[in-house]
Biopython code that builds the backbone (N, CA, C, O; Angstrom):
import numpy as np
from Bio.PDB.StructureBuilder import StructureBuilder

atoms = [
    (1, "UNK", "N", (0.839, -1.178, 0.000)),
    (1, "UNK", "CA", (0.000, 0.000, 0.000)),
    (1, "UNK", "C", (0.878, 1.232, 0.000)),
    (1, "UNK", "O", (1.777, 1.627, 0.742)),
    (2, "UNK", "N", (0.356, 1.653, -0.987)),
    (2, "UNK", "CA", (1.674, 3.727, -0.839)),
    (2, "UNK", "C", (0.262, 4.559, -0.686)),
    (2, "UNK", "O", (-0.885, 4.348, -1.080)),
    (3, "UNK", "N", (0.995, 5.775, 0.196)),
    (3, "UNK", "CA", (0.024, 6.723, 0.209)),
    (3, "UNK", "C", (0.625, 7.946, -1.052)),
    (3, "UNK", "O", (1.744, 8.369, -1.342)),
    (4, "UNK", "N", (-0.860, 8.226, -1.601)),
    (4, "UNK", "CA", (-0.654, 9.175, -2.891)),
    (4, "UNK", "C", (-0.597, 10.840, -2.908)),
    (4, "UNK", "O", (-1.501, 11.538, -3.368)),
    (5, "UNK", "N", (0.820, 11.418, -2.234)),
    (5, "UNK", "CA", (0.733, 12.471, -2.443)),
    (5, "UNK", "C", (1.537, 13.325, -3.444)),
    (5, "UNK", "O", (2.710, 13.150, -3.773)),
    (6, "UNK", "N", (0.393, 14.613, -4.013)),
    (6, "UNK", "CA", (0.798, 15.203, -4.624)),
    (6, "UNK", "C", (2.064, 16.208, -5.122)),
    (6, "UNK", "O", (2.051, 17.355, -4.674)),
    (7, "UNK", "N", (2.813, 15.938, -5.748)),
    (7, "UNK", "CA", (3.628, 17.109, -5.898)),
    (7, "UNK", "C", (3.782, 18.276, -6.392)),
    (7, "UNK", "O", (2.948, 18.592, -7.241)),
    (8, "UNK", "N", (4.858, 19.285, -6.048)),
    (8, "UNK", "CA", (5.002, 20.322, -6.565)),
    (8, "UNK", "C", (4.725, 20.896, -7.668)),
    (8, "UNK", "O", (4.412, 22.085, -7.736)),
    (9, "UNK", "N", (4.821, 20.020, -8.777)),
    (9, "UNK", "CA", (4.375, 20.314, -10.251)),
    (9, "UNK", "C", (3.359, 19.761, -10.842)),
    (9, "UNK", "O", (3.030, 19.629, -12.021)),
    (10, "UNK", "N", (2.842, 19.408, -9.687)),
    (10, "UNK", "CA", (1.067, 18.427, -10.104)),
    (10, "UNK", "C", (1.595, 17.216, -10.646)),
    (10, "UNK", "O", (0.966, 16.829, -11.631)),
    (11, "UNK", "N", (2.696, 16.401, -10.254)),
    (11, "UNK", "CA", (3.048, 14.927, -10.583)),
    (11, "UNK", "C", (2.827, 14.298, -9.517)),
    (11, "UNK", "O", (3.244, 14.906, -8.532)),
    (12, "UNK", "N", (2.335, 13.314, -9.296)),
    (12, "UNK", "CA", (1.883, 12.456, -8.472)),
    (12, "UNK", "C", (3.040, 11.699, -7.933)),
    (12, "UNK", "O", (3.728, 11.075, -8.741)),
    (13, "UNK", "N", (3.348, 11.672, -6.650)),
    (13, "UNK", "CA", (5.101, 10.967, -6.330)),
    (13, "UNK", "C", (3.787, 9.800, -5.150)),
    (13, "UNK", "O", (2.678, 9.947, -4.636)),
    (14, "UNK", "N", (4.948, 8.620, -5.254)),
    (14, "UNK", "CA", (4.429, 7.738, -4.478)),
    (14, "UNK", "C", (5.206, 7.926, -2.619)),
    (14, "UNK", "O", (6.389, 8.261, -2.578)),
    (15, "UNK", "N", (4.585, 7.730, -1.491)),
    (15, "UNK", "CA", (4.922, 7.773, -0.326)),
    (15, "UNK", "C", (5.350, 6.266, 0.389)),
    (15, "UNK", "O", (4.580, 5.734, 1.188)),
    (16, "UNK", "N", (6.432, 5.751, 0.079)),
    (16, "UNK", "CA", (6.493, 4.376, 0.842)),
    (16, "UNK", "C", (5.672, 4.405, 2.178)),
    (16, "UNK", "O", (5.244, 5.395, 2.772)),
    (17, "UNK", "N", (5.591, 3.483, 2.405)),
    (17, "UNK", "CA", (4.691, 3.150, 3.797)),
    (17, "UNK", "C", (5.537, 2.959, 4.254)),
    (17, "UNK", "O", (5.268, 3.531, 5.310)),
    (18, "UNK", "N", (6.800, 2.463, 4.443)),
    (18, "UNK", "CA", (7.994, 2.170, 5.514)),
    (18, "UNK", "C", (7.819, 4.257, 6.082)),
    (18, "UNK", "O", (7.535, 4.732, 7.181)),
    (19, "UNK", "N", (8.110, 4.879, 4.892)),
    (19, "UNK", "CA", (8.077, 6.212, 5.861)),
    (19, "UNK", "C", (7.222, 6.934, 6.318)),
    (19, "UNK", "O", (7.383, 7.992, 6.928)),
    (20, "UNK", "N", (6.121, 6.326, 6.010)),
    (20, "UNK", "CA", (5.077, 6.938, 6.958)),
    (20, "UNK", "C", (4.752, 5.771, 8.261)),
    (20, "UNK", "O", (3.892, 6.194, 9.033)),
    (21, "UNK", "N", (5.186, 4.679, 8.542)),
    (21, "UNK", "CA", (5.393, 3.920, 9.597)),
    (21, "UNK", "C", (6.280, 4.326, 10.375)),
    (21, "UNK", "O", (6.338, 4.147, 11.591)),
    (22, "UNK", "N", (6.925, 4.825, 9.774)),
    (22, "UNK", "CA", (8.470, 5.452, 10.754)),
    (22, "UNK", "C", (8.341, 6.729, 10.866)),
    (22, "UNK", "O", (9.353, 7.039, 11.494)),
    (23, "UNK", "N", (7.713, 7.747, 10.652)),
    (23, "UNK", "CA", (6.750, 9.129, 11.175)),
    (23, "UNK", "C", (5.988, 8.955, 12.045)),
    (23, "UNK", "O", (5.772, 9.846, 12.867)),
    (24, "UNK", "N", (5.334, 7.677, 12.101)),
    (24, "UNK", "CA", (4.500, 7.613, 13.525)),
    (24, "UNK", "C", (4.729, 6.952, 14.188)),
    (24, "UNK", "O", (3.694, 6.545, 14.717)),
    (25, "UNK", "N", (5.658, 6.456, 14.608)),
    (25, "UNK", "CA", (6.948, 5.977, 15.969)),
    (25, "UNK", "C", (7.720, 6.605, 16.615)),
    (25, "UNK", "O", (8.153, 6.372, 17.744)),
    (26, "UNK", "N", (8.025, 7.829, 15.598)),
    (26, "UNK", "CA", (9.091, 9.115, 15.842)),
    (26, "UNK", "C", (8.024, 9.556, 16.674)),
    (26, "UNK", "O", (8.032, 9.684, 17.898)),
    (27, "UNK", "N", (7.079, 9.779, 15.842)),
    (27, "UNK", "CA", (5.954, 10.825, 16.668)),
    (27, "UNK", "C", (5.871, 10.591, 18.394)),
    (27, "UNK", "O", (5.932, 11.282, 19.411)),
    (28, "UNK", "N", (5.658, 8.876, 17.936)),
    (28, "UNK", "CA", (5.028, 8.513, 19.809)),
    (28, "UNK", "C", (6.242, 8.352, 20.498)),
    (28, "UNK", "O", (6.220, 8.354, 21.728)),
    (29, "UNK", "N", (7.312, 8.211, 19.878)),
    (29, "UNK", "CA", (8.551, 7.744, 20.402)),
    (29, "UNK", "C", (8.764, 6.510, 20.703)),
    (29, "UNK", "O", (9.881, 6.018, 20.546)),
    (30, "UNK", "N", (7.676, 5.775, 21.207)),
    (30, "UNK", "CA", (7.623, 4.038, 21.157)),
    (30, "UNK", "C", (5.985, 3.368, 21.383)),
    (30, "UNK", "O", (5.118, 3.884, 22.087)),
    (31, "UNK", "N", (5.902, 2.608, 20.908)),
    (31, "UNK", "CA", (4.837, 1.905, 20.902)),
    (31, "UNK", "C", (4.238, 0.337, 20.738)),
    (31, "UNK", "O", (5.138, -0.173, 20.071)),
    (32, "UNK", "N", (3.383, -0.566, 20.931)),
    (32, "UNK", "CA", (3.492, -1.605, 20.697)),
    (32, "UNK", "C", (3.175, -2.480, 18.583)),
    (32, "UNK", "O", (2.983, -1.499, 17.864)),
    (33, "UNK", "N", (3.141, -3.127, 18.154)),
    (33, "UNK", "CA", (3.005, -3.156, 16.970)),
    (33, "UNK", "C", (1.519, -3.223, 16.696)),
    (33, "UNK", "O", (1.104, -2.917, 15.578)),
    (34, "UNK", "N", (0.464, -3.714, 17.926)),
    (34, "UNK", "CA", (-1.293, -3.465, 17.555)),
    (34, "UNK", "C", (-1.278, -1.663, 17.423)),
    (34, "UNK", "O", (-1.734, -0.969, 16.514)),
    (35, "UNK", "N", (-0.623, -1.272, 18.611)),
    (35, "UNK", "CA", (-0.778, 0.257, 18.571)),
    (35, "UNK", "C", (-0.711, 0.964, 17.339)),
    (35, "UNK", "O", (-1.735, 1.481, 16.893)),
    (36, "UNK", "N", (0.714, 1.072, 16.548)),
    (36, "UNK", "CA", (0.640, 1.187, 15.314)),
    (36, "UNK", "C", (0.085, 0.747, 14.718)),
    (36, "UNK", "O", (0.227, 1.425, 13.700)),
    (37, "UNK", "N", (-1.093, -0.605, 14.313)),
    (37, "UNK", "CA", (-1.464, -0.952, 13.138)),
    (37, "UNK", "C", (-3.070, -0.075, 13.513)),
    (37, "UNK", "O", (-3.651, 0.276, 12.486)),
    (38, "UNK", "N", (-3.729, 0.254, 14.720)),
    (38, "UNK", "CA", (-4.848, 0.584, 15.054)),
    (38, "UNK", "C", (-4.462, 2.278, 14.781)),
    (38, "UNK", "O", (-5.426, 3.014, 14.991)),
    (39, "UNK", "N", (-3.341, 2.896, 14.397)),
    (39, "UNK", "CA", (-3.088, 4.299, 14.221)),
    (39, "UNK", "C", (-3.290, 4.310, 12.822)),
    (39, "UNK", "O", (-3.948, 5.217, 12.312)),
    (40, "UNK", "N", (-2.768, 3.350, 12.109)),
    (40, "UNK", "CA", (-2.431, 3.410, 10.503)),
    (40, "UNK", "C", (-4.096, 2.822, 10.057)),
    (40, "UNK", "O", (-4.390, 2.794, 8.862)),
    (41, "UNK", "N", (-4.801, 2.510, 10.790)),
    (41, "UNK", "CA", (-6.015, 1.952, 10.270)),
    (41, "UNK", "C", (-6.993, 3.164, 10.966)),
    (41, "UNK", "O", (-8.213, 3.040, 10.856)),
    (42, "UNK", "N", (-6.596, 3.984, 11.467)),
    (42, "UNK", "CA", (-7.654, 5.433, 11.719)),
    (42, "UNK", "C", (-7.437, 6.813, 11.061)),
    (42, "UNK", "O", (-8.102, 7.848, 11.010)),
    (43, "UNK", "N", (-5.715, 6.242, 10.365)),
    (43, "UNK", "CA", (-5.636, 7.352, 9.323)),
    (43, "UNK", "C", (-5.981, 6.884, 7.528)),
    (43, "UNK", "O", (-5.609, 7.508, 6.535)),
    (44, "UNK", "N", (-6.495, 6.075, 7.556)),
    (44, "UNK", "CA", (-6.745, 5.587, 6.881)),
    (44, "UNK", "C", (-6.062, 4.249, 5.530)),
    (44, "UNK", "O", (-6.420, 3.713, 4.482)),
    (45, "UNK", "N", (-4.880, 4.271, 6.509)),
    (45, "UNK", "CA", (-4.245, 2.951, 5.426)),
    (45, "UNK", "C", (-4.046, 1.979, 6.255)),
    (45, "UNK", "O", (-3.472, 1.876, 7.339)),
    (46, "UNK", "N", (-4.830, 1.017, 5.308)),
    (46, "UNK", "CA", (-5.086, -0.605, 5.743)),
    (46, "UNK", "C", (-3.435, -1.160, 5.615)),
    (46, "UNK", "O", (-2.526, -0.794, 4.870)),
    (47, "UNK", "N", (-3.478, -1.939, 6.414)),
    (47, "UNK", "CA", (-1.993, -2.736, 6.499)),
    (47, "UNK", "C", (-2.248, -4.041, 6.818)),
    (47, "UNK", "O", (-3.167, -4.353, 7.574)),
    (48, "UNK", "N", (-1.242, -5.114, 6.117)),
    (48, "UNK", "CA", (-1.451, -6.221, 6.444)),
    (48, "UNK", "C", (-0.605, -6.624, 7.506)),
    (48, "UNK", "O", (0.354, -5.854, 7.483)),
    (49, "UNK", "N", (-0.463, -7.525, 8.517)),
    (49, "UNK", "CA", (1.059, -8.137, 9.691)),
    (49, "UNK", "C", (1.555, -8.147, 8.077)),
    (49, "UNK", "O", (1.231, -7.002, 7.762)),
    (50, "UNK", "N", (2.034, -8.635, 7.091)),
    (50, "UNK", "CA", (3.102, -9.059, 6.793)),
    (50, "UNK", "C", (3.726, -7.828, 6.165)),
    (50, "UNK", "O", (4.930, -7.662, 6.362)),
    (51, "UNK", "N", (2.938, -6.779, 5.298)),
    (51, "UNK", "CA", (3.591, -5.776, 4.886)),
    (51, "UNK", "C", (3.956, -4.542, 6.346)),
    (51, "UNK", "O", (4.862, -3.727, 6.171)),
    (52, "UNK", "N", (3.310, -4.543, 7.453)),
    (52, "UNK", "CA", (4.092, -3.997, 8.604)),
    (52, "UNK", "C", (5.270, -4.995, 8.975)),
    (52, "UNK", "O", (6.255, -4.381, 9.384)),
    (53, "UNK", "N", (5.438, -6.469, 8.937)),
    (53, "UNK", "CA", (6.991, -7.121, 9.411)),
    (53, "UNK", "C", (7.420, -6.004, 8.098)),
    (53, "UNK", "O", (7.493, -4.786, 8.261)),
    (54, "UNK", "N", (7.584, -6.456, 7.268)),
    (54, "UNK", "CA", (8.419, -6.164, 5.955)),
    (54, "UNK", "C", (8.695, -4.410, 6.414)),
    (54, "UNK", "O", (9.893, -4.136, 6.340)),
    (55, "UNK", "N", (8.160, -3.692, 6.684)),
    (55, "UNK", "CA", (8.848, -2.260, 6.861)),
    (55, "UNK", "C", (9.261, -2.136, 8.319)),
    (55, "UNK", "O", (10.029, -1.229, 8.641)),
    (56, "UNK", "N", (8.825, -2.942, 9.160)),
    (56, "UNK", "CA", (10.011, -3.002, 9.997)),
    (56, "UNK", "C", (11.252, -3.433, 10.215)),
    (56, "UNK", "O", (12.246, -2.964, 10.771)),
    (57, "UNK", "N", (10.945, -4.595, 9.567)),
    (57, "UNK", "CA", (12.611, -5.211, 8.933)),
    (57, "UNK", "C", (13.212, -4.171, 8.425)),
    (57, "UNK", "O", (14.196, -3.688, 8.985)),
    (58, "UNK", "N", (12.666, -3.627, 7.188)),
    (58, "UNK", "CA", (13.550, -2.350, 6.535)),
    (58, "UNK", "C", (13.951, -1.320, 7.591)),
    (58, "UNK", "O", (15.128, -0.986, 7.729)),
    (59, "UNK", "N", (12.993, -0.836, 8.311)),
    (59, "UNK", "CA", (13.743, 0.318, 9.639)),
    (59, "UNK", "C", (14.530, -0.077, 10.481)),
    (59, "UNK", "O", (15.569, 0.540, 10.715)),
    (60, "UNK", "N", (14.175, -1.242, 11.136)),
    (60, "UNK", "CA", (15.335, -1.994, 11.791)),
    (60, "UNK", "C", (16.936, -2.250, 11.181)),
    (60, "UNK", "O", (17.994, -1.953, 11.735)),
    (61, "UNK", "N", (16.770, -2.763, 10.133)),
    (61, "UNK", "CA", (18.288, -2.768, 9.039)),
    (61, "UNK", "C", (18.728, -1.532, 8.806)),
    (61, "UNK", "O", (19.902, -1.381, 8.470)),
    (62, "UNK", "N", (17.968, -0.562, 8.927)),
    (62, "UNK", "CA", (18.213, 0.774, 8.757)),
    (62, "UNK", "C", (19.263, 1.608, 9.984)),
    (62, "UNK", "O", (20.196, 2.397, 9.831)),
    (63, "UNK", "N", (18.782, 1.168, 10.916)),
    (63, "UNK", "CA", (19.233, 1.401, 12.314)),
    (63, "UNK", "C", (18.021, 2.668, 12.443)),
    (63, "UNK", "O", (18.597, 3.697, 12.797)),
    (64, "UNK", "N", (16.830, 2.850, 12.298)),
    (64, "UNK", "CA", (15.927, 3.910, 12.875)),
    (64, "UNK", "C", (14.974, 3.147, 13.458)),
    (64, "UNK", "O", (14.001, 3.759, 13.899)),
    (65, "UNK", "N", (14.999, 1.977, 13.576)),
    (65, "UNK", "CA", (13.775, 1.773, 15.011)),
    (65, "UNK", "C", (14.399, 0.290, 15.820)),
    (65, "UNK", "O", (15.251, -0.501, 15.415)),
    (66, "UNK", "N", (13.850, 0.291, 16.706)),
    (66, "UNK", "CA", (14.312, -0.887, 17.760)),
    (66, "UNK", "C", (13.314, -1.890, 17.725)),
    (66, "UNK", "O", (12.362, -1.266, 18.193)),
    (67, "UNK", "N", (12.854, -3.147, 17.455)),
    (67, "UNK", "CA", (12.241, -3.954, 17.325)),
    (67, "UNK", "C", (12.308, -5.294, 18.765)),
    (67, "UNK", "O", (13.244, -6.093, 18.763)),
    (68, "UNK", "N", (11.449, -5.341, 19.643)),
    (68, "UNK", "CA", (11.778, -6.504, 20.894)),
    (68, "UNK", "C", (10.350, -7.000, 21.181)),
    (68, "UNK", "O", (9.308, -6.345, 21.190)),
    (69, "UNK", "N", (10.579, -8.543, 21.454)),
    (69, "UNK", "CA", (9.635, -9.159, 22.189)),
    (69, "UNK", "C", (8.880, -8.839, 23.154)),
    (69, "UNK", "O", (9.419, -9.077, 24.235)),
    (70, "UNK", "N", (7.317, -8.168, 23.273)),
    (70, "UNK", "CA", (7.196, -8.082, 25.199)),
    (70, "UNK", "C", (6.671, -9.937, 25.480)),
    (70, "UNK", "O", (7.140, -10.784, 26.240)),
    (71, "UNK", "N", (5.809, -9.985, 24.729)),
    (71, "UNK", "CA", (4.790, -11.301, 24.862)),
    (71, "UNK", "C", (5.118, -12.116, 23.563)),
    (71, "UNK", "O", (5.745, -11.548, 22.668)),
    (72, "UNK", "N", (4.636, -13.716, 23.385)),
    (72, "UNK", "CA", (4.803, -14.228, 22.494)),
    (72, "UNK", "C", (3.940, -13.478, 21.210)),
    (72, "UNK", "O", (4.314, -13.715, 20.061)),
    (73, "UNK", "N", (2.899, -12.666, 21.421)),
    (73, "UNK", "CA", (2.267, -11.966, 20.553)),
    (73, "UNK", "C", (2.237, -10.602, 20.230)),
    (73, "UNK", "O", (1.737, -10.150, 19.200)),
    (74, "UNK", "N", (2.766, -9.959, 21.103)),
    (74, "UNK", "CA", (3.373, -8.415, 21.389)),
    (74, "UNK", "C", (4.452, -8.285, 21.135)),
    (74, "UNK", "O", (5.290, -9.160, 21.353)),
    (75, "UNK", "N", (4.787, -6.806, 20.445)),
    (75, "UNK", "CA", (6.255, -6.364, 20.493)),
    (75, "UNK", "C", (5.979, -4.801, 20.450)),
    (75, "UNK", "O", (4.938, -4.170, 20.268)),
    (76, "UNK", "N", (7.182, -4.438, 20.665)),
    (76, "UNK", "CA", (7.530, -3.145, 21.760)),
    (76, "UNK", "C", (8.293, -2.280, 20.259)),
    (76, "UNK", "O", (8.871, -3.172, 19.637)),
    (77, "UNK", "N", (8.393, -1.534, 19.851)),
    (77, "UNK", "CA", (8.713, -0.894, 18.660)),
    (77, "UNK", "C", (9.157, 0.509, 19.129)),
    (77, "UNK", "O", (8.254, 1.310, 19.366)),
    (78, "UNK", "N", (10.692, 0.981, 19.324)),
    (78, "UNK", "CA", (11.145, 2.611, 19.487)),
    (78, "UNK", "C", (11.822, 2.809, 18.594)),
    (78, "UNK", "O", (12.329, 1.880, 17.965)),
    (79, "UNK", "N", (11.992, 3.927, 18.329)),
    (79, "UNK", "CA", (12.228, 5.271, 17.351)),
    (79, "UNK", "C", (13.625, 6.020, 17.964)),
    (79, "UNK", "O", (13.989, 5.962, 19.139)),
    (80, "UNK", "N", (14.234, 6.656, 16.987)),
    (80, "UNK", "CA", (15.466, 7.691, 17.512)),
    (80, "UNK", "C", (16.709, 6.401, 17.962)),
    (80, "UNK", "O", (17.263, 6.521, 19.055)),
    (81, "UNK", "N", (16.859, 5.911, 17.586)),
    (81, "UNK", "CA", (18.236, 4.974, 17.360)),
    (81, "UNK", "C", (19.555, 5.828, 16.570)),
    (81, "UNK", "O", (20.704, 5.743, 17.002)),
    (82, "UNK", "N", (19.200, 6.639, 15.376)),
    (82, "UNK", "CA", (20.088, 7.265, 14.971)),
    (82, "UNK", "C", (20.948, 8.398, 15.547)),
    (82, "UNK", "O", (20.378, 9.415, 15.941)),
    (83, "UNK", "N", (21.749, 8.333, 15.592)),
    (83, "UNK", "CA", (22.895, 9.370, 15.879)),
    (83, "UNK", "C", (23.339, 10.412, 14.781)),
    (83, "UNK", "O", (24.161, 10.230, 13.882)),
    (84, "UNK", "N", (22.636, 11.499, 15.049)),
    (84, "UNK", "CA", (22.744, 12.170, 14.119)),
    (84, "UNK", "C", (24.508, 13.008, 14.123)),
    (84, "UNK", "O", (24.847, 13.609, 13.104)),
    (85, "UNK", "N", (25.144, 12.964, 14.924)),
    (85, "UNK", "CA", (25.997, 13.560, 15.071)),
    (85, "UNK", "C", (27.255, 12.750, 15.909)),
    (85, "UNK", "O", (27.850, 13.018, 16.953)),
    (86, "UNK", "N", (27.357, 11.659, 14.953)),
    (86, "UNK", "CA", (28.466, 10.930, 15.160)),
    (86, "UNK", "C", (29.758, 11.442, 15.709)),
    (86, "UNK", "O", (30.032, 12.636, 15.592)),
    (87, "UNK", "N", (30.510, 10.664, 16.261)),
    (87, "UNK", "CA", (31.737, 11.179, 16.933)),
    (87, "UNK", "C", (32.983, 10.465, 16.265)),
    (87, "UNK", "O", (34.123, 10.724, 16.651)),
]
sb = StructureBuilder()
sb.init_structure("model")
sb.init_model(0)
sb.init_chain("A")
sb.init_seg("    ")
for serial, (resi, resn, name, xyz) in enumerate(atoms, 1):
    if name == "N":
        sb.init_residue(resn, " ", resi, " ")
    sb.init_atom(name, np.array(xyz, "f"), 0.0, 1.0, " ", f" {name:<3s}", serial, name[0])
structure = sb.get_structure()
């Protein structure tokens, strides 16, 4: 699923869903993975578990979100891993 926003010159650019999944983690700063899918389903994009694993895998490999077990069915999802100002 991409969300369809418009551009600058009236061309239509596509919005990965990995970055609008990772805008609203930043936002909360951490959250569980129902939490996010019940946020992304009141702004209006449907998500499946497998295309949310798949963009968390990608943020996780990324180093911008933290991915952990709470429960065998729960997981715990934070934001701000990056170091913007390496040493």
């Amino acid at each position: 699923m991409l969300l369809v926003v418009m551009g600058y010159c009236g061309k239509i650019m596509n919005y990965p869903l990995r970055n609008l999944i990772y805008e609203k983690i930043k936002q909360a700063g951490n959250m569980t993975d129902a939490e996010l899918i019940n946020i992304l389903t009141k702004d209006g994009v449907p998500i499946t578990e497998a295309e949310l694993d798949k963009a968390l895998l990608d943020l996780e490999i990324y180093g911008l979100v933290r991915v952990s077990w709470v429960t065998k069915d729960k997981r715990r999802i934070e934001a701000g891993l990056v170091d913007s100002n390496p040493s």
